[in-house]
C-alpha positions as CSV (number, residue, x, y, z in Angstrom):
1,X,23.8,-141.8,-146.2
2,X,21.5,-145.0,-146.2
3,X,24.1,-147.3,-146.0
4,X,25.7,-146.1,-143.2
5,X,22.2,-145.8,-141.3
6,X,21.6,-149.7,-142.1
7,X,25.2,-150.3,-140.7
8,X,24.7,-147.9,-137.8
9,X,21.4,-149.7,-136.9
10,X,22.8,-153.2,-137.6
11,X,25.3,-153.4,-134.7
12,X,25.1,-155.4,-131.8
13,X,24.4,-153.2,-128.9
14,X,26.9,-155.4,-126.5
15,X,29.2,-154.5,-128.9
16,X,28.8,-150.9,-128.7
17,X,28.9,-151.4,-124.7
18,X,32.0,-153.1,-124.7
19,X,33.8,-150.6,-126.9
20,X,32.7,-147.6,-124.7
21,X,33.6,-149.5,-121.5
22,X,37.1,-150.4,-123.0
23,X,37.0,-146.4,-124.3
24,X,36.2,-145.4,-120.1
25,X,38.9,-148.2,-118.8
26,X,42.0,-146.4,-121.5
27,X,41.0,-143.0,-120.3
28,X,40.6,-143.1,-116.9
29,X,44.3,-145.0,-117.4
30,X,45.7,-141.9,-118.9
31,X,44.3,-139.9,-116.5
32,X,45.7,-141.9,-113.9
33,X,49.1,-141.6,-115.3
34,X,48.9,-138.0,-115.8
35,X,48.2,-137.3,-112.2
36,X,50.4,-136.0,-110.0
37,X,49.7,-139.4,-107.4
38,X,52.3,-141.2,-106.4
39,X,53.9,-144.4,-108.5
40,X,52.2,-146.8,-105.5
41,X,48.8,-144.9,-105.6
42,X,49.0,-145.1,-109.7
43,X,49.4,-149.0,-109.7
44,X,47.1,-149.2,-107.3
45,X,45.0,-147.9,-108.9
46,X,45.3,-149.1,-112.4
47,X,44.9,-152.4,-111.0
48,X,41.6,-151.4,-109.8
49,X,40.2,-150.2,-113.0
50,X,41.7,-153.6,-114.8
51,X,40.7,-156.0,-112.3
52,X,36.7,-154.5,-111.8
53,X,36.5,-153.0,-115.6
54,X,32.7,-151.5,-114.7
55,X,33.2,-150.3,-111.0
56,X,37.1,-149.2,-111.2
57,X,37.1,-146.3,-113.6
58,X,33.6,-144.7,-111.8
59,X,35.6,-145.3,-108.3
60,X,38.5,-143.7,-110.0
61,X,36.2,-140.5,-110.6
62,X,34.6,-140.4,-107.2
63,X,37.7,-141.0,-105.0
64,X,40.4,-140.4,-106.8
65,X,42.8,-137.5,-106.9
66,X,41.0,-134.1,-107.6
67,X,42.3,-131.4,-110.0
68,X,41.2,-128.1,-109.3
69,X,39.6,-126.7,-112.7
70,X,41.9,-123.8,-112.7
71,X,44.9,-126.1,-112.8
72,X,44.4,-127.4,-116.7
């Protein structure tokens, strides 16, 4: 249990930010996929999220396509 509290607390927090912003970009790219948007809307807006990695997924969330929570 120690040694994985030393490792834990030994990372470099840019690191960590990195791997959760590459973790929001891949699943805001499923999600995109898995919508019922069209291909041109999809593309578009991949290319968002990979082109502005820190604003495109949050736009993604605000204006993109809504589900309606009875629908999953």
């Amino acid at each position: 249990m120690n040694a994985a509290l030393e490792w834990a607390t030994g990372l470099d927090p840019s690191w960590l930010l990195a791997a959760l912003l590459v973790a929001l970009n891949l699943w805001a790219t499923w999600l995109i996929v898995l919508s019922a948007a069209p291909v041109r809307e999809k593309v578009l807006w991949v290319m968002v999220i990979f082109l502005c990695p820190i604003v495109g997924p949050v736009l993604w969330f605000v204006f993109g396509p809504k589900r309606s929570m009875l629908e999953s």
